[in-house]
mmCIF file of the N, C-alpha and C atoms, coordinates in Angstrom:
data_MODEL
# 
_entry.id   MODEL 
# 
loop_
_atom_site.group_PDB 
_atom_site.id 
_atom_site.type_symbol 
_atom_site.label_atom_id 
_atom_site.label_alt_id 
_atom_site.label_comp_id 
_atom_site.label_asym_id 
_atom_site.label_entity_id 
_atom_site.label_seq_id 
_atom_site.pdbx_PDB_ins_code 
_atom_site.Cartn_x 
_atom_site.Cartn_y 
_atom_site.Cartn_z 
_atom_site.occupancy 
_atom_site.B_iso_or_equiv 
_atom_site.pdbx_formal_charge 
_atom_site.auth_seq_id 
_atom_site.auth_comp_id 
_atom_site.auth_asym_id 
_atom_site.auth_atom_id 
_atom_site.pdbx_PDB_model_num 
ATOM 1   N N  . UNK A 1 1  ? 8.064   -1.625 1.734  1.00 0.00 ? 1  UNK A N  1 
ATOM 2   C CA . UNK A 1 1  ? 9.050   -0.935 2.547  1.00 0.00 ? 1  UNK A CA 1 
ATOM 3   C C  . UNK A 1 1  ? 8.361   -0.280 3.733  1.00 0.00 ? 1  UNK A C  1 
ATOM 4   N N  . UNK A 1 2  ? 8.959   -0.459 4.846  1.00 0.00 ? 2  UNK A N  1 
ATOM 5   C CA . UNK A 1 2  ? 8.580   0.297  6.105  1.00 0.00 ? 2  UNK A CA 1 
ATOM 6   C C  . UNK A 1 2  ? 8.588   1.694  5.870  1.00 0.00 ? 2  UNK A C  1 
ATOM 7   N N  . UNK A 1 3  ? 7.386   2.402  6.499  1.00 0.00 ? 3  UNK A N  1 
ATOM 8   C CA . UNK A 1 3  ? 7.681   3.775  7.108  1.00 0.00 ? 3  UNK A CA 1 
ATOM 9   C C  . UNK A 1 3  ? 8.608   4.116  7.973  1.00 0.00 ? 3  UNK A C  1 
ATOM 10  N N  . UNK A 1 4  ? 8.928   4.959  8.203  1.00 0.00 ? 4  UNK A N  1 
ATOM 11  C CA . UNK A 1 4  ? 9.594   5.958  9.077  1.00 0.00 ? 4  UNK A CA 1 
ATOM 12  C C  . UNK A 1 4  ? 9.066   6.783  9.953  1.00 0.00 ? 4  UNK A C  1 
ATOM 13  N N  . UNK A 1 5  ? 8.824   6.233  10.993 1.00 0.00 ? 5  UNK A N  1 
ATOM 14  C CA . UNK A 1 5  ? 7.457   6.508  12.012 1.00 0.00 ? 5  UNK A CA 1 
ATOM 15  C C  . UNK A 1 5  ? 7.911   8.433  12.462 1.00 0.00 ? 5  UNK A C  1 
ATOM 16  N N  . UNK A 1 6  ? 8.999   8.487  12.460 1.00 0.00 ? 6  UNK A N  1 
ATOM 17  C CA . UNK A 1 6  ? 9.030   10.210 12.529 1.00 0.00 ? 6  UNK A CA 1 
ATOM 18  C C  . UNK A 1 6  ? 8.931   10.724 11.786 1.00 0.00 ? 6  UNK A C  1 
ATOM 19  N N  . UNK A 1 7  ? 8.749   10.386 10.143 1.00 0.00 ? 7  UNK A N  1 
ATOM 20  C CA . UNK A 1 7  ? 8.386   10.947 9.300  1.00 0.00 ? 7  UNK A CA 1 
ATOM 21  C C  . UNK A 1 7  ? 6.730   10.933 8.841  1.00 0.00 ? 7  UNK A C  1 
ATOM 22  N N  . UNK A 1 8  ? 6.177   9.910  9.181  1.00 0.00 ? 8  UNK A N  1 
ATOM 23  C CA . UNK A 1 8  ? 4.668   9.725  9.300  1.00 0.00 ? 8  UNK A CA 1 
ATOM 24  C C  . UNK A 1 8  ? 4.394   10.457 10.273 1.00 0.00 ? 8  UNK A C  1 
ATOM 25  N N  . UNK A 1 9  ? 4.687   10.430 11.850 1.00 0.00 ? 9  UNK A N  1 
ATOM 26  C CA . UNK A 1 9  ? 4.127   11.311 12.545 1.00 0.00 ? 9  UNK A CA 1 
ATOM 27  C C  . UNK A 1 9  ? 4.261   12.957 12.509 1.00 0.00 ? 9  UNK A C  1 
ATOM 28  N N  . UNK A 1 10 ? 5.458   13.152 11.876 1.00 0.00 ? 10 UNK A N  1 
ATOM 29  C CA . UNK A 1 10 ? 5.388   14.293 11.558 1.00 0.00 ? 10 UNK A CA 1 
ATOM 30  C C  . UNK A 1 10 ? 4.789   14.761 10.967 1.00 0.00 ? 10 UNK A C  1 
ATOM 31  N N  . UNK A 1 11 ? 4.116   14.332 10.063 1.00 0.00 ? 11 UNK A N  1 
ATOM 32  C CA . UNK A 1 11 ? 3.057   15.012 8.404  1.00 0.00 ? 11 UNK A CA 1 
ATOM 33  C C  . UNK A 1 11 ? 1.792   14.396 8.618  1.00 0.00 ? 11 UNK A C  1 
ATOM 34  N N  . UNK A 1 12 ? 1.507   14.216 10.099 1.00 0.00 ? 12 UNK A N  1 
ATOM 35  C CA . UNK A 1 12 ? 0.263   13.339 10.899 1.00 0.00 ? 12 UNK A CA 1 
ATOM 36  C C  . UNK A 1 12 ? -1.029  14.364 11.174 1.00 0.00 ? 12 UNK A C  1 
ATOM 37  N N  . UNK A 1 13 ? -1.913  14.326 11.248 1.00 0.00 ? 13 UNK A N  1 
ATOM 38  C CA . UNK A 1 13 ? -2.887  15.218 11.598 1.00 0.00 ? 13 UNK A CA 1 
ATOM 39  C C  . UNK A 1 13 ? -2.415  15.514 13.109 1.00 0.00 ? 13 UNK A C  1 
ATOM 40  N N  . UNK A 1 14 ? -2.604  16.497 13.908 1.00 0.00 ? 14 UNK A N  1 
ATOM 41  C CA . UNK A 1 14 ? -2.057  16.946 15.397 1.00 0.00 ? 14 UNK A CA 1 
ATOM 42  C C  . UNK A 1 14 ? -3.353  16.920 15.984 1.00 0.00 ? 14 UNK A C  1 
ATOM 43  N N  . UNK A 1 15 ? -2.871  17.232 17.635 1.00 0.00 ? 15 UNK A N  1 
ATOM 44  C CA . UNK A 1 15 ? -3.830  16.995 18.916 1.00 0.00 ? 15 UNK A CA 1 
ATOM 45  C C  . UNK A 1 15 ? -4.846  15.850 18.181 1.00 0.00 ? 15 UNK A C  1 
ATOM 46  N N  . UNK A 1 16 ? -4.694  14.670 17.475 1.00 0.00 ? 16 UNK A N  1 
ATOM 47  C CA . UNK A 1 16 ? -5.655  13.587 17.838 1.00 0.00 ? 16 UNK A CA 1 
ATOM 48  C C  . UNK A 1 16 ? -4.769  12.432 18.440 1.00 0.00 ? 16 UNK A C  1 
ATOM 49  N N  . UNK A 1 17 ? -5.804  11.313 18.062 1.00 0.00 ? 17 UNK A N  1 
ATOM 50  C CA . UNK A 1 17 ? -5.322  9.478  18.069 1.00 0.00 ? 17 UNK A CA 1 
ATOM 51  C C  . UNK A 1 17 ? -4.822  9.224  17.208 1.00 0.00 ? 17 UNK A C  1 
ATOM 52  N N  . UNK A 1 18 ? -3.983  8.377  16.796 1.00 0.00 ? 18 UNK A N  1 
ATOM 53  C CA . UNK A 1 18 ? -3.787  7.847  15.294 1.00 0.00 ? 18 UNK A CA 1 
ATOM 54  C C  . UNK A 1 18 ? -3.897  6.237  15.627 1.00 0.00 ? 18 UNK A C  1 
ATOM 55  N N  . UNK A 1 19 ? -4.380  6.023  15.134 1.00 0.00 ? 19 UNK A N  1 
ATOM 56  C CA . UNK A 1 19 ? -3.924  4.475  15.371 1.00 0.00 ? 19 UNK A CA 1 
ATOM 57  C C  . UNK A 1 19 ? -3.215  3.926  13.956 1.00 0.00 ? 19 UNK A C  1 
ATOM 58  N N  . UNK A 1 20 ? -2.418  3.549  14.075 1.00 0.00 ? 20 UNK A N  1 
ATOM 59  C CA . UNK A 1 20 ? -1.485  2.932  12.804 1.00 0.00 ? 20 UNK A CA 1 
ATOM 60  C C  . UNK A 1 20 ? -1.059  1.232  12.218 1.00 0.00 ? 20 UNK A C  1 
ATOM 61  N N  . UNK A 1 21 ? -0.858  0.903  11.456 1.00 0.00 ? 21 UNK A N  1 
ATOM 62  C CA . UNK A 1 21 ? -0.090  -0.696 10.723 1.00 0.00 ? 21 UNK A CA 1 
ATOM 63  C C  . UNK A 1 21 ? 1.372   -0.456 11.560 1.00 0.00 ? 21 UNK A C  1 
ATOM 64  N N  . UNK A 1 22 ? 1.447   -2.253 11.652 1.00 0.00 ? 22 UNK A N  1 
ATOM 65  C CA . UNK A 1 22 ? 3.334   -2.161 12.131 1.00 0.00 ? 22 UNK A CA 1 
ATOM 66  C C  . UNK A 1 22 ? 4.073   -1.185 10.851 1.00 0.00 ? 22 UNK A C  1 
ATOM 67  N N  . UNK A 1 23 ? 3.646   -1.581 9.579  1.00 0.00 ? 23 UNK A N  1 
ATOM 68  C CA . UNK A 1 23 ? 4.089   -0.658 8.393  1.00 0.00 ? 23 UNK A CA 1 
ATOM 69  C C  . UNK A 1 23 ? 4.671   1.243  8.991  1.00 0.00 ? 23 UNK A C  1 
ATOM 70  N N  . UNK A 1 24 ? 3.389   1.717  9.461  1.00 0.00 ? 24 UNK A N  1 
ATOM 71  C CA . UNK A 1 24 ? 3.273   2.840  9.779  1.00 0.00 ? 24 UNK A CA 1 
ATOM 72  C C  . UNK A 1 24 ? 2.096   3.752  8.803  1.00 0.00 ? 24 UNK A C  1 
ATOM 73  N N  . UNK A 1 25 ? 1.314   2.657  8.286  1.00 0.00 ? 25 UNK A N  1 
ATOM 74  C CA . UNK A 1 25 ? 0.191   3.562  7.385  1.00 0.00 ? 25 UNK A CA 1 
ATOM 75  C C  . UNK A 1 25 ? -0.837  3.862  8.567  1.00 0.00 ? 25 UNK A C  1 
ATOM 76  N N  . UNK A 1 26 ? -1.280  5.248  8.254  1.00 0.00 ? 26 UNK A N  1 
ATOM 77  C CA . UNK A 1 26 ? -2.546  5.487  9.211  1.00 0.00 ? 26 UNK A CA 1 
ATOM 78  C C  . UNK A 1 26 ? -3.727  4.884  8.786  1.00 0.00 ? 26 UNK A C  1 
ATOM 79  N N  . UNK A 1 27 ? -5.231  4.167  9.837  1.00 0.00 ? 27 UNK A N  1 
ATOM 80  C CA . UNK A 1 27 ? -5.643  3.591  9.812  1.00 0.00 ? 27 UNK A CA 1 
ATOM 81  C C  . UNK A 1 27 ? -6.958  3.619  10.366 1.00 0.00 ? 27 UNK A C  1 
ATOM 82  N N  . UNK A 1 28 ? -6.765  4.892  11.628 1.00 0.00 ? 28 UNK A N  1 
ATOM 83  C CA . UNK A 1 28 ? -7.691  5.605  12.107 1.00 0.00 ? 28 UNK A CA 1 
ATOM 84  C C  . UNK A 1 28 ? -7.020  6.860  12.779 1.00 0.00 ? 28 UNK A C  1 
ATOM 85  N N  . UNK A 1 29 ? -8.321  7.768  13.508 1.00 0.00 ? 29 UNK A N  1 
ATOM 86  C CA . UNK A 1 29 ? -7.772  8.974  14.044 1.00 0.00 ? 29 UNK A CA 1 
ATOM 87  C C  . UNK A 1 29 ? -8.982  9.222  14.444 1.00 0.00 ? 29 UNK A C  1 
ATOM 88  N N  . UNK A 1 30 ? -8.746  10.018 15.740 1.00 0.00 ? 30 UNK A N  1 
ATOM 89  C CA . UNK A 1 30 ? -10.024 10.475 16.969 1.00 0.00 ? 30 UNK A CA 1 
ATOM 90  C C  . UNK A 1 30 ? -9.418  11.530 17.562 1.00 0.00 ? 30 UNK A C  1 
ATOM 91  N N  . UNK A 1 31 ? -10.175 12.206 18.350 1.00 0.00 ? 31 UNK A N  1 
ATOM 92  C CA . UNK A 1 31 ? -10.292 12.768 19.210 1.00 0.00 ? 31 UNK A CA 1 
ATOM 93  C C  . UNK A 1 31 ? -10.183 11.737 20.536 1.00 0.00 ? 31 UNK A C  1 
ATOM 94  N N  . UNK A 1 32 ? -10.477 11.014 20.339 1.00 0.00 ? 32 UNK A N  1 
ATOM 95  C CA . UNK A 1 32 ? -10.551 9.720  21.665 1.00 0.00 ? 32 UNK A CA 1 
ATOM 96  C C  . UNK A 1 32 ? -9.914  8.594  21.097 1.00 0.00 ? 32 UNK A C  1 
ATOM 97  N N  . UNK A 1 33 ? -9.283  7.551  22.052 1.00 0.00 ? 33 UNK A N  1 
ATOM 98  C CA . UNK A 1 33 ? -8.412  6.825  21.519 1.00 0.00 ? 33 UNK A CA 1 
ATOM 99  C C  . UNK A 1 33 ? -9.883  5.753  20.921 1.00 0.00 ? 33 UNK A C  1 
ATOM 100 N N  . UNK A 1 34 ? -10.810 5.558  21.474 1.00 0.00 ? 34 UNK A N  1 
ATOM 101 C CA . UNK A 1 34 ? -11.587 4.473  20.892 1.00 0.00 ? 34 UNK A CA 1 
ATOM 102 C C  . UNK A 1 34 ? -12.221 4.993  19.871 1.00 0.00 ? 34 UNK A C  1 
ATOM 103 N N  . UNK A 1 35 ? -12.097 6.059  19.392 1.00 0.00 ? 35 UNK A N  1 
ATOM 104 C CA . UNK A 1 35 ? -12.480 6.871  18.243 1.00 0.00 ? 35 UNK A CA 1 
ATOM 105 C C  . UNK A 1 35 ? -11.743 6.546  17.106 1.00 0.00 ? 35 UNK A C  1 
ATOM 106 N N  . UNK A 1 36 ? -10.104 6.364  17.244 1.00 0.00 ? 36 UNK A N  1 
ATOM 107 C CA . UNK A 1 36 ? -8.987  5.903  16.782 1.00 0.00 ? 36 UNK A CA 1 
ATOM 108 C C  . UNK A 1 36 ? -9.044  4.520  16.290 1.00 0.00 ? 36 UNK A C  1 
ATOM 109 N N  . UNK A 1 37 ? -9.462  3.383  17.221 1.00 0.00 ? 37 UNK A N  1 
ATOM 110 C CA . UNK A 1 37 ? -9.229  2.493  17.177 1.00 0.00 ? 37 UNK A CA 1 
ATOM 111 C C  . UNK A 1 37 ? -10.827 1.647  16.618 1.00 0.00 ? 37 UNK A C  1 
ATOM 112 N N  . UNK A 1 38 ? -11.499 2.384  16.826 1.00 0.00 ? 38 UNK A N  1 
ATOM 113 C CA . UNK A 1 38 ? -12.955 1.877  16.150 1.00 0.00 ? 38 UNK A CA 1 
ATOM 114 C C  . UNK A 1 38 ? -12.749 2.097  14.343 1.00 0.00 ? 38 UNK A C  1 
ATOM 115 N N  . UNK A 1 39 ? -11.823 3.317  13.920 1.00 0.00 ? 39 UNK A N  1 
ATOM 116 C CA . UNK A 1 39 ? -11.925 3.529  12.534 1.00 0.00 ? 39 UNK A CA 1 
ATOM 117 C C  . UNK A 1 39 ? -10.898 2.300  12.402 1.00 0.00 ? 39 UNK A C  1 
ATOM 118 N N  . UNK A 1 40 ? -10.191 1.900  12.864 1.00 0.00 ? 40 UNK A N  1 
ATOM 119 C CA . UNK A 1 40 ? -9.025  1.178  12.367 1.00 0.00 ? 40 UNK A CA 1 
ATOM 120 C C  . UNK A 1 40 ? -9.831  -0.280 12.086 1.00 0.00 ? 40 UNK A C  1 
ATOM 121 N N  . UNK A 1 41 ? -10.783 -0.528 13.366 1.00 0.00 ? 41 UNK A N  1 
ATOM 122 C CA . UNK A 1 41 ? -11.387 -1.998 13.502 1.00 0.00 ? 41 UNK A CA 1 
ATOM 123 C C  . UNK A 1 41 ? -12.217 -2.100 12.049 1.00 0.00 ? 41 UNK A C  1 
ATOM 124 N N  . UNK A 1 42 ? -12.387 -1.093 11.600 1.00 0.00 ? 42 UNK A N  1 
ATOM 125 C CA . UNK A 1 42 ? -13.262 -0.874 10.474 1.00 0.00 ? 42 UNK A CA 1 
ATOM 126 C C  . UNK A 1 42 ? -12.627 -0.950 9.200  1.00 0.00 ? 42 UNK A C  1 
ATOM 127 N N  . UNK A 1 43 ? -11.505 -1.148 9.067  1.00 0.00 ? 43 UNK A N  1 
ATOM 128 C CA . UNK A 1 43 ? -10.532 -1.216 8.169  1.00 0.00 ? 43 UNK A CA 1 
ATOM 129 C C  . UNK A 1 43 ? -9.846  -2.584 8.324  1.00 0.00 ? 43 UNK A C  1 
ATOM 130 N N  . UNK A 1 44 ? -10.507 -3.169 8.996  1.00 0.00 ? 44 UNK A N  1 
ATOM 131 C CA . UNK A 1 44 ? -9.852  -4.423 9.294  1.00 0.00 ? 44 UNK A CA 1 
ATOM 132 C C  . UNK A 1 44 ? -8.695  -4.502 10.081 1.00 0.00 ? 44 UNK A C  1 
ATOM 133 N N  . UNK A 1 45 ? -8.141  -4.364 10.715 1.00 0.00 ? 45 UNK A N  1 
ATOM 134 C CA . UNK A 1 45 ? -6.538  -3.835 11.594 1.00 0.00 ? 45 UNK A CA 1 
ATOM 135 C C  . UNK A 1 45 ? -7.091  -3.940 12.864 1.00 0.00 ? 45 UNK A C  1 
ATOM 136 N N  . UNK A 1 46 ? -7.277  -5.476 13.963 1.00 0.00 ? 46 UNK A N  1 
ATOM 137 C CA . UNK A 1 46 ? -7.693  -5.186 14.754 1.00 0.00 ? 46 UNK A CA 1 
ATOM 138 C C  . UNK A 1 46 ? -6.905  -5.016 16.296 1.00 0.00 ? 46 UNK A C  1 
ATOM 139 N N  . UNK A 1 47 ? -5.317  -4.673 16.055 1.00 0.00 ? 47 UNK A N  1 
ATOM 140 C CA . UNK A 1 47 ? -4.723  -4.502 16.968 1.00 0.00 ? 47 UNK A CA 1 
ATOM 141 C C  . UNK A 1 47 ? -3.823  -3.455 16.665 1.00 0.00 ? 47 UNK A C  1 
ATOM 142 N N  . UNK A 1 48 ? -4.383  -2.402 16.337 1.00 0.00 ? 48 UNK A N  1 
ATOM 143 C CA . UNK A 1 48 ? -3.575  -0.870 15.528 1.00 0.00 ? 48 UNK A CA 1 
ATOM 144 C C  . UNK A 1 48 ? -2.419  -0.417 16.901 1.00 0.00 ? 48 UNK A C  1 
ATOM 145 N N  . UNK A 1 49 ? -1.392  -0.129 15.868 1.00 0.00 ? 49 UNK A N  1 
ATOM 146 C CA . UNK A 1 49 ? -0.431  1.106  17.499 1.00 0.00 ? 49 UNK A CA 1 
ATOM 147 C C  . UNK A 1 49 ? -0.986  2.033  17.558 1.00 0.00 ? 49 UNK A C  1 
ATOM 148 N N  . UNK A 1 50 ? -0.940  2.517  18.511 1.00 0.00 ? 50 UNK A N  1 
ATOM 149 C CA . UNK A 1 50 ? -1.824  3.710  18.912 1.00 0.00 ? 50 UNK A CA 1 
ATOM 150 C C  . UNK A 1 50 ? -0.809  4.672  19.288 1.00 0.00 ? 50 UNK A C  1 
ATOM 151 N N  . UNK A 1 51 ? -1.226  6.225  18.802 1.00 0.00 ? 51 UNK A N  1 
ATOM 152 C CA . UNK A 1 51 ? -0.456  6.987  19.434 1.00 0.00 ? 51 UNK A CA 1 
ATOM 153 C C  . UNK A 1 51 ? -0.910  8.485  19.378 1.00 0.00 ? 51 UNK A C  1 
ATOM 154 N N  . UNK A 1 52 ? -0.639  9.137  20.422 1.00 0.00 ? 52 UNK A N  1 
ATOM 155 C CA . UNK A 1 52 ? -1.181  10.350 20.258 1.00 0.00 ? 52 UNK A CA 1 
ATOM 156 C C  . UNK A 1 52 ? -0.194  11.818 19.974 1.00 0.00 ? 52 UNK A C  1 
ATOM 157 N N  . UNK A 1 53 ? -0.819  12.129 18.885 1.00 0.00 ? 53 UNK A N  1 
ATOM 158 C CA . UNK A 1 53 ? 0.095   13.490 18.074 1.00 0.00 ? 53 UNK A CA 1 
ATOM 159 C C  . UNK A 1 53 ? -0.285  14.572 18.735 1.00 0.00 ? 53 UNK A C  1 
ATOM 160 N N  . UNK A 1 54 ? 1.104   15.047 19.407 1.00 0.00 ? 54 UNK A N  1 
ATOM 161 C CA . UNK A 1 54 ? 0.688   16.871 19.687 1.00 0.00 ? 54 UNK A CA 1 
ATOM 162 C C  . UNK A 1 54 ? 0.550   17.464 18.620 1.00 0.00 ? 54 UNK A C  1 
ATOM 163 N N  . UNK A 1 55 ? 0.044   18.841 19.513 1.00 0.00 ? 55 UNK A N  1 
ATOM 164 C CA . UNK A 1 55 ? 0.129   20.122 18.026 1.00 0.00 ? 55 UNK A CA 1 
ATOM 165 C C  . UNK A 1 55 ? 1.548   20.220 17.565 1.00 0.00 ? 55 UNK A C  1 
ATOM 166 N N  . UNK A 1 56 ? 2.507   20.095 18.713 1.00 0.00 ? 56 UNK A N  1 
ATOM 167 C CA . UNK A 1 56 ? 4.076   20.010 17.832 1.00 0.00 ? 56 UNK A CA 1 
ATOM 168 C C  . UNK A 1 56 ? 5.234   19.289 17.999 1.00 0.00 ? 56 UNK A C  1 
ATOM 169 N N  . UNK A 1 57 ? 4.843   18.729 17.276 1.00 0.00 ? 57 UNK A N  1 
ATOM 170 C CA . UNK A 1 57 ? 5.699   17.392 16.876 1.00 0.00 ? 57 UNK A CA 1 
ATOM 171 C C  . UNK A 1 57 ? 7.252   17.299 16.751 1.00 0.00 ? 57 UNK A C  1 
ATOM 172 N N  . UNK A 1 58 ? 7.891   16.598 18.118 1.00 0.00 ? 58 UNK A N  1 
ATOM 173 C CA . UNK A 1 58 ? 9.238   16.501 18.035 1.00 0.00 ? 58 UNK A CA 1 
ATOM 174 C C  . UNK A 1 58 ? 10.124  15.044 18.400 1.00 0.00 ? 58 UNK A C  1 
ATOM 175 N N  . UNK A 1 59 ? 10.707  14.758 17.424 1.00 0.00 ? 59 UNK A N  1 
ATOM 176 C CA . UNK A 1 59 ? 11.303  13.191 18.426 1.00 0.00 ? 59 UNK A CA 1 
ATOM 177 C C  . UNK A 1 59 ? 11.815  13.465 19.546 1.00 0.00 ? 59 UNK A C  1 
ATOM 178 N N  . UNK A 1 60 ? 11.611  12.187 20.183 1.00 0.00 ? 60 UNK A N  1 
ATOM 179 C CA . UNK A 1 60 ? 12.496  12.676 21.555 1.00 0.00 ? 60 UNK A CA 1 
ATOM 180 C C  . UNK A 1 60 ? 13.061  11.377 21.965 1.00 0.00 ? 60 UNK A C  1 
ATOM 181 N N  . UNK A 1 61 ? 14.234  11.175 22.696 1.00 0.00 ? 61 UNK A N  1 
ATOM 182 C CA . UNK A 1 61 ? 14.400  10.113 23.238 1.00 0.00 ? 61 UNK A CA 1 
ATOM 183 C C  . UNK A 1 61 ? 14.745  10.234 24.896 1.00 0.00 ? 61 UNK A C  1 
ATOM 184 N N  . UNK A 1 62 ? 14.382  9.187  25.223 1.00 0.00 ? 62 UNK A N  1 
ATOM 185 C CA . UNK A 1 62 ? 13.914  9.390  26.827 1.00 0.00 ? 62 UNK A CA 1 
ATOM 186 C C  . UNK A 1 62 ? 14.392  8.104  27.321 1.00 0.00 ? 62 UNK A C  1 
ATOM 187 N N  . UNK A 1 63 ? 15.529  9.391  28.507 1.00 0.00 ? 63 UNK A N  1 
ATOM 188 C CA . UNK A 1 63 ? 16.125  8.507  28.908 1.00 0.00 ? 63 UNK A CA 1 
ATOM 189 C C  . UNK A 1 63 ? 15.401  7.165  30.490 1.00 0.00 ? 63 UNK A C  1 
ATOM 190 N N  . UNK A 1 64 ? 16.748  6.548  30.954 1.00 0.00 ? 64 UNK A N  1 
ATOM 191 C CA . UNK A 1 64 ? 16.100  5.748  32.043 1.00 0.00 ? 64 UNK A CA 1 
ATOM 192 C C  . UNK A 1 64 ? 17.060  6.211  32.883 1.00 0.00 ? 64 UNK A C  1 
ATOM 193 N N  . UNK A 1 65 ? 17.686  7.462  33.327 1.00 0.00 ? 65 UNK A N  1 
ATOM 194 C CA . UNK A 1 65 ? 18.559  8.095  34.117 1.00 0.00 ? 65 UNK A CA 1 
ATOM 195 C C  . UNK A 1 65 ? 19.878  7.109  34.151 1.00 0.00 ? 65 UNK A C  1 
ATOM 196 N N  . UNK A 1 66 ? 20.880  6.328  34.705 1.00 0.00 ? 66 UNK A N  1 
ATOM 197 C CA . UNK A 1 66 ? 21.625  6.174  34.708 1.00 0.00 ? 66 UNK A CA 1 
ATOM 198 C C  . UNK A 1 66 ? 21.794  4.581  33.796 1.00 0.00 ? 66 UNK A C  1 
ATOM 199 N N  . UNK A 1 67 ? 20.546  3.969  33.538 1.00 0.00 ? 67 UNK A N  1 
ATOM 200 C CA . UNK A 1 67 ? 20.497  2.620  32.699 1.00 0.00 ? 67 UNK A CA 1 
ATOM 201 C C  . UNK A 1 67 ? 20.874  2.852  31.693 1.00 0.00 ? 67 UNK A C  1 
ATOM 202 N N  . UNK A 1 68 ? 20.802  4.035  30.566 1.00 0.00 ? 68 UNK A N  1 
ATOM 203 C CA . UNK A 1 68 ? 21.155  4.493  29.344 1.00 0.00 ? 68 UNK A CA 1 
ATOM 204 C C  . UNK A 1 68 ? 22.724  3.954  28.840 1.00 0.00 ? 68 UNK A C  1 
# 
């Protein structure tokens, strides 16, 4: 079963990288995105999503001004 990527990022370590599975399991994490993505290469996962967690974590959706 898939994650729930606002529920993973929410309970995510903050201010790093994450790099993640399409799943949504974490896989790596940095301070730097190649920090992120070097733990992931190391885990075998060599095209992780990448994304970076603030200290506070909120969904958001964002618009395209009148395309919406």
């Amino acid at each position: 079963m898939r994650n729930d990527f606002n529920v993973v990022l929410a309970n995510a370590p903050r201010e790093c990288w994450l790099a993640l599975t399409e799943d949504g399991t974490i896989v790596g994490r940095g301070e730097t995105l190649k920090e992120a993505i070097e733990e992931a290469k190391k885990k075998a996962v060599d095209d992780p999503i990448v994304q970076w967690v603030p200290r506070t974590w909120m969904p958001v959706v964002y618009g395209w001004g009148d395309r919406v």
